[in-house]
N, C-alpha and C positions, 0 to 999 in steps of 0.2 A: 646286234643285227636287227634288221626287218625283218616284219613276217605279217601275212595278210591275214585277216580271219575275221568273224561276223560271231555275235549273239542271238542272231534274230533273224528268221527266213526275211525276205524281200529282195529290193530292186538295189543298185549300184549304190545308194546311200549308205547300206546297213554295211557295206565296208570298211576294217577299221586298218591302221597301218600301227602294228604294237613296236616296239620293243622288249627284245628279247636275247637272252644268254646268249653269246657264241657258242658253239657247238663244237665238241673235240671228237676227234675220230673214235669210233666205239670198233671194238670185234668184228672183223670184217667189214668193215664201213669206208666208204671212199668219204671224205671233209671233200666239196667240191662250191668254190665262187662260182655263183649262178650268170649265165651270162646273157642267158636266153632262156624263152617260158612259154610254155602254149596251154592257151585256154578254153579248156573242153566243156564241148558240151555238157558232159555231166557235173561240172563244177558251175553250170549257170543252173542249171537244174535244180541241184541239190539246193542253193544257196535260196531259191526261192520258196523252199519246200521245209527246210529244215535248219534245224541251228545249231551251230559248233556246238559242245559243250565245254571246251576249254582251250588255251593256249596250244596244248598238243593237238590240236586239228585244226592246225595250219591246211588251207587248203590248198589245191596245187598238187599234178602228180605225172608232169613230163616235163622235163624241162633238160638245161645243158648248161657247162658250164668248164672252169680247166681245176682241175684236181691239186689240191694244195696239200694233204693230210692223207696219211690211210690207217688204217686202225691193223687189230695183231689181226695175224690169219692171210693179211692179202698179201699174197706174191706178185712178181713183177715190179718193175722200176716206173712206174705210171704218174710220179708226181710232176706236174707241170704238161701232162695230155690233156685234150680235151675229149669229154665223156659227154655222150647223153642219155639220161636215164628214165622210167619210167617205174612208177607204187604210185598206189590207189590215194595217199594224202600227203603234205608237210612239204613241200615245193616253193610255195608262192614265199620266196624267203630268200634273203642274201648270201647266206653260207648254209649247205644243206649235208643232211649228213644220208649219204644215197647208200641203202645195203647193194651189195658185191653178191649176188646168188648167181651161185655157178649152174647149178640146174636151170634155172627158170630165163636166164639173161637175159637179166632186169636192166646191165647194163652195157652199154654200145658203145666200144672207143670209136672216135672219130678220127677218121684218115684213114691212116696204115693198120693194119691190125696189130695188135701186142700180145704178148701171152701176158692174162692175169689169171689167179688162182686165190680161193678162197680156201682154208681148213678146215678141214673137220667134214 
């Protein structure tokens, strides 16, 4: 897959486009093809201020996309919905693996609403 991320604070240059592992659904984890991406303020911010320290800080932390994979713990039949999600990094990416938090609802089926459920 793609996935966006910088070594180096600055302007739209210090952007690199890596290649990187696909990603398999973990513990409560929706695998979701990104379809669409929004870029926040605080992702231009940071980028001029500070520097990734590695592939794991992909940046990117709203985005949407239709759900391909779910990991153990999620209930509901939600593969082939479209979700959108939001966490603070790891976005700016082709297949993303978005946690499923049932407390915080991190994530947003689009449309109709579904019952989803996480374990534990």
């Amino acid at each position: 897959m793609n996935a966006a991320t910088y070594n180096q604070p600055g302007d739209l240059p210090v952007l690199n486009l890596l290649k990187a592992a696909d990603l398999i659904g973990a513990n409560n984890k929706l695998l979701i093809n990104m379809e669409a991406l929004n870029v926040e303020e605080g992702d231009l911010l940071d980028r001029k201020r500070t520097a990734c320290s590695a592939l794991q800080d992909v940046i990117g932390c709203a985005a949407a996309g239709e759900i391909l994979k779910v990991g153990n713990g999620v209930g509901g039949n939600v593969i082939g919905e479209k979700a959108t999600t939001f966490v603070f990094t790891g976005f700016y990416v082709s297949l993303c693996a978005a946690p499923l938090c049932c407390r915080h609802r991190h994530l947003a089926p689009a449309g109709e609403p579904r019952s989803v459920s996480c374990g534990g």
